[in-house]
N, C-alpha and C positions, 0 to 999 in steps of 0.2 A: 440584521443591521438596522431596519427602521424603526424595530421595536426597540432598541438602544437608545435609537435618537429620542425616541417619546417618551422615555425615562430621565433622558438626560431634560429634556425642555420642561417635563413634570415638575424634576428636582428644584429647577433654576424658576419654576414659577413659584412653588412652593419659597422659595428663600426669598422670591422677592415679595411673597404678600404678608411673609412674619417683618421684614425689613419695613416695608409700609405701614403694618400695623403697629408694630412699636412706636414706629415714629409717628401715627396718628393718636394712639394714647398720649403719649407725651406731650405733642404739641397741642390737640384739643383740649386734654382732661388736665395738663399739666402734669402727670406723674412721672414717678423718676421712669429711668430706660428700662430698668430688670423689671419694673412692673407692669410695663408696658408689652415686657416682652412677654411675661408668664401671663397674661393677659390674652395673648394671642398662642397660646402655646394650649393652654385649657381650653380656648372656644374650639382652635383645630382638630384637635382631640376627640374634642365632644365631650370632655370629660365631666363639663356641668359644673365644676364649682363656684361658689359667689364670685361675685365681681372681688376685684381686687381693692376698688373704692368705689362708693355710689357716682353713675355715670349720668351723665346730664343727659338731655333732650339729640344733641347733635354729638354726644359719644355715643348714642345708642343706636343712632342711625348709620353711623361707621360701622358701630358692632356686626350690625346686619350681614354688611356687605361682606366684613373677613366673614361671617360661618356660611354666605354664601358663596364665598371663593375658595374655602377651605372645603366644604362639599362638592362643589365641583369637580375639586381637585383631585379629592377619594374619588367620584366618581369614576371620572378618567383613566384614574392610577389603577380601579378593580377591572376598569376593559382594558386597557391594556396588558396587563397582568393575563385575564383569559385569554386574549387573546395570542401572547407569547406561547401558551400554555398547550393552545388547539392546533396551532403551526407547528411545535414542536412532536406533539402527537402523530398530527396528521403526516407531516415530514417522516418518521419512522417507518410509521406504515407503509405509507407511499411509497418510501426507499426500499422499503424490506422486499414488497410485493416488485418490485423494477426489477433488485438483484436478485430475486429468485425466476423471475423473467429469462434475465440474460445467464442466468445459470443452466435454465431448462434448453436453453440453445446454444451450449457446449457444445462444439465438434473440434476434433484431432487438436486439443487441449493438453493441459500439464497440470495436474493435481500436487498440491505441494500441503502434506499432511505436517502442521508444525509449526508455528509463525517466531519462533526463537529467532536466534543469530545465523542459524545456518539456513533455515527457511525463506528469513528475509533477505536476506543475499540471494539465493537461488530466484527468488521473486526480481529483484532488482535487475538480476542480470536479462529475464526472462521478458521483464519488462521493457528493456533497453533492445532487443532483438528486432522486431516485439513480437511475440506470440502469446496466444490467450492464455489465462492460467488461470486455476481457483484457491485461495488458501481453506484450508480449514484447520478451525481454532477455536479449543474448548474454552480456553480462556476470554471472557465476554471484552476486557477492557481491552485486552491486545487486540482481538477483534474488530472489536471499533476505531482503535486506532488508525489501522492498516485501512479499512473503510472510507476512512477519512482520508486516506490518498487515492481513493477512485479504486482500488484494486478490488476484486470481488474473494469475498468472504464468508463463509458458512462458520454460524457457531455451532459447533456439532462435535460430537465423537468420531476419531477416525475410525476406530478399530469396529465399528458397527456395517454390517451390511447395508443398511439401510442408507445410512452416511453417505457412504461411496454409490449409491445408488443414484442417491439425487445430485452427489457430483458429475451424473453422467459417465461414469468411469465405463462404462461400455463404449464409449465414443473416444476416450480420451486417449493419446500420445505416450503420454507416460508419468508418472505415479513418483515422488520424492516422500519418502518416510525420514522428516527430522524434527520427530519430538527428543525428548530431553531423556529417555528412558530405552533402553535396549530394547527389553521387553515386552515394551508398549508399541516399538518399529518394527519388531519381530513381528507382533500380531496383524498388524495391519497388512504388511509384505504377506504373509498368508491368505489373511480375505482379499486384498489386491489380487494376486495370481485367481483366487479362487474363483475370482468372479469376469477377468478379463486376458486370457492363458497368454495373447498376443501384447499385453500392455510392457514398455520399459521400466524399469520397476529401478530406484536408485535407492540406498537408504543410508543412514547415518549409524557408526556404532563409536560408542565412547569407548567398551574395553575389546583390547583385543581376540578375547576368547567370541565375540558375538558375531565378527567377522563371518566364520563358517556356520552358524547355524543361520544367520541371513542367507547367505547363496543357498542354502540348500531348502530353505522356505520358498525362495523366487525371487531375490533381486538378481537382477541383472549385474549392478556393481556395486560394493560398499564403498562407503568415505569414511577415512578417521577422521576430523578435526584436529586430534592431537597429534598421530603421527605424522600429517602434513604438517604441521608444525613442526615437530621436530625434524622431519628431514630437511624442510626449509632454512630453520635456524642453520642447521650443520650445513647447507650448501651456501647461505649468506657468508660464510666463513670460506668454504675449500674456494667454491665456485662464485664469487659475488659478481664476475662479470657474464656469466650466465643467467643467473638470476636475475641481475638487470634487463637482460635482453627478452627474457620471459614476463618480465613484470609489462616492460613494452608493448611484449606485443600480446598479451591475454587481459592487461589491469590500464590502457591508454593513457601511460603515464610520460610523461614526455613528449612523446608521437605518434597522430593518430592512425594507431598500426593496430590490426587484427586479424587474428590464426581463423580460420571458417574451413568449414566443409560446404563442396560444391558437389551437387549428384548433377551426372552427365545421363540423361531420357538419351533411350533409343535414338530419337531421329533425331538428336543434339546436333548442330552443326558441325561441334568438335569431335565427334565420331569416326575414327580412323583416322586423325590428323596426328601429326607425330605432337612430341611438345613444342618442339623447335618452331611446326609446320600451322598449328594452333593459336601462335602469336599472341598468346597473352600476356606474356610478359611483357613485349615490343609497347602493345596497344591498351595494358591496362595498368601495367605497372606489378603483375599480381604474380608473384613466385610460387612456381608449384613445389611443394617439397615432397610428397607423398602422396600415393595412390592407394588407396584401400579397396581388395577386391573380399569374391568368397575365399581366395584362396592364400588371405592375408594380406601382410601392409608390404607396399614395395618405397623403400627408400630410394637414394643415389641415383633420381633418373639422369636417364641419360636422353640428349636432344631427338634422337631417334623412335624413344621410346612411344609407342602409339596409345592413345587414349581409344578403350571401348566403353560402351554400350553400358549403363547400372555403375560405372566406376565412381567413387568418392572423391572426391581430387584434395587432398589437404593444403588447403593452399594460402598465405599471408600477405595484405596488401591493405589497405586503407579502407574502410568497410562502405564507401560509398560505391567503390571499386568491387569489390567484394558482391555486393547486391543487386548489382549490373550484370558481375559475370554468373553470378545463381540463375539470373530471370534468362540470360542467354542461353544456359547450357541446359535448364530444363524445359527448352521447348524445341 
């Protein structure tokens, strides 16, 4: 920004001292305007050609002063110019050496291999939670982009060991393959598993045949893009006031409402307490709808039902609410 301004103040002296010098040709020497001006147009320059007309004793002493205001003025304009030139370098470096800083001190992170449409989403939402996350992205200009909003970013190959090496992928939470190409998230979903057997591995497939050859590489779950789409469309139709109520509470569109998983630690308070008996709904506003244990998901609770120990609690309420009742029930 200051380097702006002292281009803008350059420009605006520069116009005022061709302004002053025409108007001192003219008014000293008498010459018309344009020759007063191409006058002061060749001394700035430096380009050296003859005077425009022989100049007297006190035109020449003017002259002086424009090619001494006019060198100045280059001078000024070549430091400033370097001086844009070494901040922006320096800026690079500095930034590059920061983010690979806060990259080497990744822990229980989310790698998100792919900075397209489905990537930056996943980052967005990831962002809004918030938990740490790293994109990596060959492409250098999406890179920087995404950079440019404070998010961290590797220009790198996913599908490289080495790649995932320096994302810390030993450390990290879980693993999103959505580049643009099956093939290309297939590969990666393999050196992912390859190198961290416990990591959640999610990945993207465009056709449906890529489906099963991802799970059996090592994601965890695939996403179509298109198929959710299309089940979507068809349900905007059978079911549109379902889908409102999903958009609700997963897209905060209308009311700020959202579906969360709460994990209930051993010596959770709410430990043995029935639903009814746990009062969270009473005191937080926050409806359980489902429990997810090892031995599956239990819907239809009923008031009696008791909450143990490692339980999931799927639960929907206002996420201020929501983050309250996480900090609660994991300690």
């Amino acid at each position: 920004m200051r380097i702006q301004t002292n281009l803008r103040f350059i420009l605006l002296a520069l116009l005022i001292v061709v302004l002053i010098g025409t108007a001192g040709f003219h008014f000293i020497e008498g010459w018309p305007w344009f020759d007063g001006l191409y006058m002061v147009v060749t001394t700035l320059t430096t380009i050296g050609y003859q005077e425009v007309h022989p100049l007297s004793r006190a035109g020449r002493i003017f002259n002086i002063f424009v090619i001494f205001a006019g060198v100045s003025l280059l001078l000024v304009t070549i430091g400033t110019l370097t001086q844009a030139l070494l901040e922006f370098e320096l800026q690079s470096f500095f930034g590059r050496r920061r983010m690979e800083r806060e990259i080497g001190r990744l822990s229980e992170h989310y790698i998100i291999c792919g900075a397209g449409r489905v990537g930056r989403s996943a980052a967005r939402e990831l962002e809004r939670k918030p938990v740490p996350f790293l994109i990596i992205e060959q492409n250098e200009a999406k890179a920087q982009r995404y950079a440019a909003e404070k998010w961290l970013v590797m220009v790198a190959d996913a599908t490289k060991e080495q790649t995932l090496r320096e994302a810390q992928i030993h450390r990290a939470r879980g693993l999103v393959a959505a580049t643009t190409t099956d093939a290309t998230n297939l590969y990666i979903v393999l050196t992912a598993r390859a190198l961290n057997a416990n990591l959640k591995i999610v990945a993207r497939a465009s056709e449906e045949d890529a489906e099963k050859h991802l799970l059996t590489a090592g994601a965890d779950s695939v996403v179509s893009p298109y198929a959710f789409a299309g089940q979507r469309i068809a349900q905007s139709f059978l079911r549109p006031h379902v889908v409102s109520f999903l958009d609700t509470a997963t897209t905060h569109l209308g009311v700020d409402l959202e579906i969360g998983e709460v994990y209930v630690a051993p010596a959770s308070r709410f430990v043995g307490k029935t639903i009814e008996g746990s009062r969270i709904r009473q005191d937080r506003g926050v409806i359980i709808l489902a429990i997810k244990r090892e031995n599956g998901m239990r819907f239809n609770l009923a008031p009696e039902d008791r909450i143990e120990p490692g339980d999931l609690l799927i639960a929907m309420g206002e996420p201020r609410e929501l983050r309250q009742l996480e900090q609660s029930a994991s300690s």
